[in-house]
N, C-alpha and C positions, 0 to 999 in steps of 0.2 A: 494487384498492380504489378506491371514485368519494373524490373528493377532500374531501365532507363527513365522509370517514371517518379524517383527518389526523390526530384523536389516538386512533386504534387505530394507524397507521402507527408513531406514536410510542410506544407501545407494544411494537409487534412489535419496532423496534427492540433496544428496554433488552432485551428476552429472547431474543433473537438471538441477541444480543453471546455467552452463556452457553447457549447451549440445552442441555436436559435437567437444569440446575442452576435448583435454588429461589433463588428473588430475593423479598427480604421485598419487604412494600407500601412502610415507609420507603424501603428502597432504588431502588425503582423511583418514587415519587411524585420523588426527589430527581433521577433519572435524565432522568425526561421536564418537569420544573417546575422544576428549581434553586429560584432564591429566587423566583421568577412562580409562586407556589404560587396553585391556584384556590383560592375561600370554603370547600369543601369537597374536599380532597384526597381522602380515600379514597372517596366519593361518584363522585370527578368519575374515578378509576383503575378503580370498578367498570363506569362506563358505558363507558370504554375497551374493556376487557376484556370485556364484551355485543358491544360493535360490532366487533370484534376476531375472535370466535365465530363471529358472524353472517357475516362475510364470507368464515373457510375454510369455513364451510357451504356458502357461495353459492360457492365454489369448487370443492367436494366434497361435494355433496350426498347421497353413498352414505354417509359415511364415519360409523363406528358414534358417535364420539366425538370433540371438538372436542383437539386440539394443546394447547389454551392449559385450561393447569387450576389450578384453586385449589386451594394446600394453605394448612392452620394459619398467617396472618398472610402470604402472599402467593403470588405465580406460579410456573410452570414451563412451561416450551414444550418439551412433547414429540415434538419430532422429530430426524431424523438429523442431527450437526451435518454430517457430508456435503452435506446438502440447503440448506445455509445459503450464501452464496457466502465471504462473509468466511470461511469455514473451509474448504473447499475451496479457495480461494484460497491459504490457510497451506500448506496439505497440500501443493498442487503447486510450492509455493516451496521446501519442507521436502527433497522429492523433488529440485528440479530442481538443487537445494546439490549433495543428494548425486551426481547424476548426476556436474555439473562437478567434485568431488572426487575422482571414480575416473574422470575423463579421458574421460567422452561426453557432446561438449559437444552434438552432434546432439539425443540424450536431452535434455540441458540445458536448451537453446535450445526446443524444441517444450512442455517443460513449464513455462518462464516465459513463453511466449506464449500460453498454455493462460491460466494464472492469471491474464496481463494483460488479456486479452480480458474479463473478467468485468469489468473497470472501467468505470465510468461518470460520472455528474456526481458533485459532492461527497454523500461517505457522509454520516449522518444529516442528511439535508434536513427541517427544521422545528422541530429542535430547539437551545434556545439554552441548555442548560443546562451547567453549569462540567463536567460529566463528557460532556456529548457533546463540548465543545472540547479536551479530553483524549484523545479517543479518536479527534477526526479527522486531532491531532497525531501521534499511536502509526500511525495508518493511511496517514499522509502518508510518515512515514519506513519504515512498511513495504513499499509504494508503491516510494518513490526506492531502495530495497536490490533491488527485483526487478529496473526500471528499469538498474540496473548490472551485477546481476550476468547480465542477458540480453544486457548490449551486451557484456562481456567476452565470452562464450560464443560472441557471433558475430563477434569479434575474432578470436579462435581460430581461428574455422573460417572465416578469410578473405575475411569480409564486411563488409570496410572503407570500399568505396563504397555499398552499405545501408542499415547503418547510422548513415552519418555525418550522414545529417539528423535523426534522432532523437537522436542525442548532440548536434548542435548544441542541438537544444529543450531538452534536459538543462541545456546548459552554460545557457541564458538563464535557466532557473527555477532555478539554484542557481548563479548566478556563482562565487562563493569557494570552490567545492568542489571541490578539487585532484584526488581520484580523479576525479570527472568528467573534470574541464580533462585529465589522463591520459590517459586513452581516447578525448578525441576528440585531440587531439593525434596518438597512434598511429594512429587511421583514419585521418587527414589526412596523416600520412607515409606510410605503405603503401599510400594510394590514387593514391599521387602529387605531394601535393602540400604537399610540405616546406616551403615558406614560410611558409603557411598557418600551420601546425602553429607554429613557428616566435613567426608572430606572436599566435599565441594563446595562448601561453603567455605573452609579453611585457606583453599585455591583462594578463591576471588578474594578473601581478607587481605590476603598476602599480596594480590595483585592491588586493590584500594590504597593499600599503607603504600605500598611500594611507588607505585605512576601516582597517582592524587596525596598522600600523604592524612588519608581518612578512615574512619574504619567502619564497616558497616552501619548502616543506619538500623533506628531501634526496630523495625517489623522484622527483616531477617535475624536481628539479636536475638529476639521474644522467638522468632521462627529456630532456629537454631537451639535456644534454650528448651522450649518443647519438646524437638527430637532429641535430647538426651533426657528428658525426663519419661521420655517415651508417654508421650500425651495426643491428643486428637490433633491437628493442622488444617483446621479450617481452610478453605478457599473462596475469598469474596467476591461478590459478584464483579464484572464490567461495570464502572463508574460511568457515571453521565457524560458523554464529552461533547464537546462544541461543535457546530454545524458543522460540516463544511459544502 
């Protein structure tokens, strides 16, 4: 889409989010406008929805009928949600759970690197409304769950020196997040270099007491107390998590 074409972008968004699902106009003028509602909202949703048209035409010029359809008081975007990335992204996260639950973390591993690959700069670009900052929230944490359960998975399968620079990036975008400080910890022991491990769990203690006024919870204690007694560090599998 040429970049004049920015609020059909923000459009395809909102109907993205649900494809094959009707989304009234309220809901959708709410989704791309929040309270920055134009003079004329549903005026200013139709011409969205024109230039929205126009552009899967100029992308599929054979195609009998345009994706984007009006029904009674609003839209639907009829295509596969497969064809969406955000849902395909689900799917192979969905998948890669279940692989590391029945112990092939090989499977595992190749289908959250599947779904991370589809990332890119920040999800809805141009939109400033209370439900896209909602949703970049919901996308950020869904994000940091793949993010962990791919470095577990290649924990597993003893790729400690790998991925120990990407669990470092982990540990700086989420300081206080103990699962993280866990896993890169165990790289850091199993790749050799138990100091390390050591003193970074030391870091975040000091950051815990300091900002929260807590101190590690008992898995990194038990984790922590195994690398100095220089003992195995298990890595468990990706928990069951909730649909989405």
């Amino acid at each position: 889409m040429r970049p004049e074409s920015e609020p059909a972008r923000r459009l395809l968004a909102a109907l993205a989010w649900q494809p094959e699902q009707f989304v009234s106009d309220d809901t959708v003028i709410q989704q791309i406008w929040g309270d920055d509602l134009p003079r004329h909202p549903r005026d200013s949703l139709y011409t969205c929805a024109t230039r929205l048209r126009q552009a899967f035409g100029r992308a599929d010029p054979g195609a009998t009928a345009s994706p984007v359809r009006r029904e009674r008081g609003g839209y639907l975007l009829a295509v596969d949600p497969q064809s969406v990335d955000l849902h395909r992204f689900r799917a192979w996260l969905r998948q890669a759970r279940n692989a590391a639950r029945h112990g092939d973390d090989e499977a595992a591993a190749e289908l959250f690197d599947r779904g991370l690959a589809l990332w890119g700069a920040l999800p809805l670009p141009g939109l400033g409304s209370d439900w896209a900052a909602r949703v970049r929230v919901q996308l950020h944490h869904e994000l940091s769950s793949a993010q962990i359960g791919r470095a577990e998975a290649g924990l597993r399968l003893g790729r400690h020196v790998e991925d120990t620079p990407d669990l470092y990036r982990l540990a700086r975008e989420h300081p206080l997040d103990e699962r993280i400080a866990g896993l890169l910890m165990a790289a850091l022991y199993h790749g050799g270099r138990r100091q390390e491990a050591l003193d970074h769990y030391a870091g975040l203690r000091h950051r815990l007491v300091g900002e929260l006024g807590v101190e590690p919870g008992p898995d990194l204690r038990n984790l922590q107390a195994r690398i100095l007694r220089r003992e195995p560090t298990p890595v468990r599998a990706e928990p069951a998590a909730a649909a989405v």
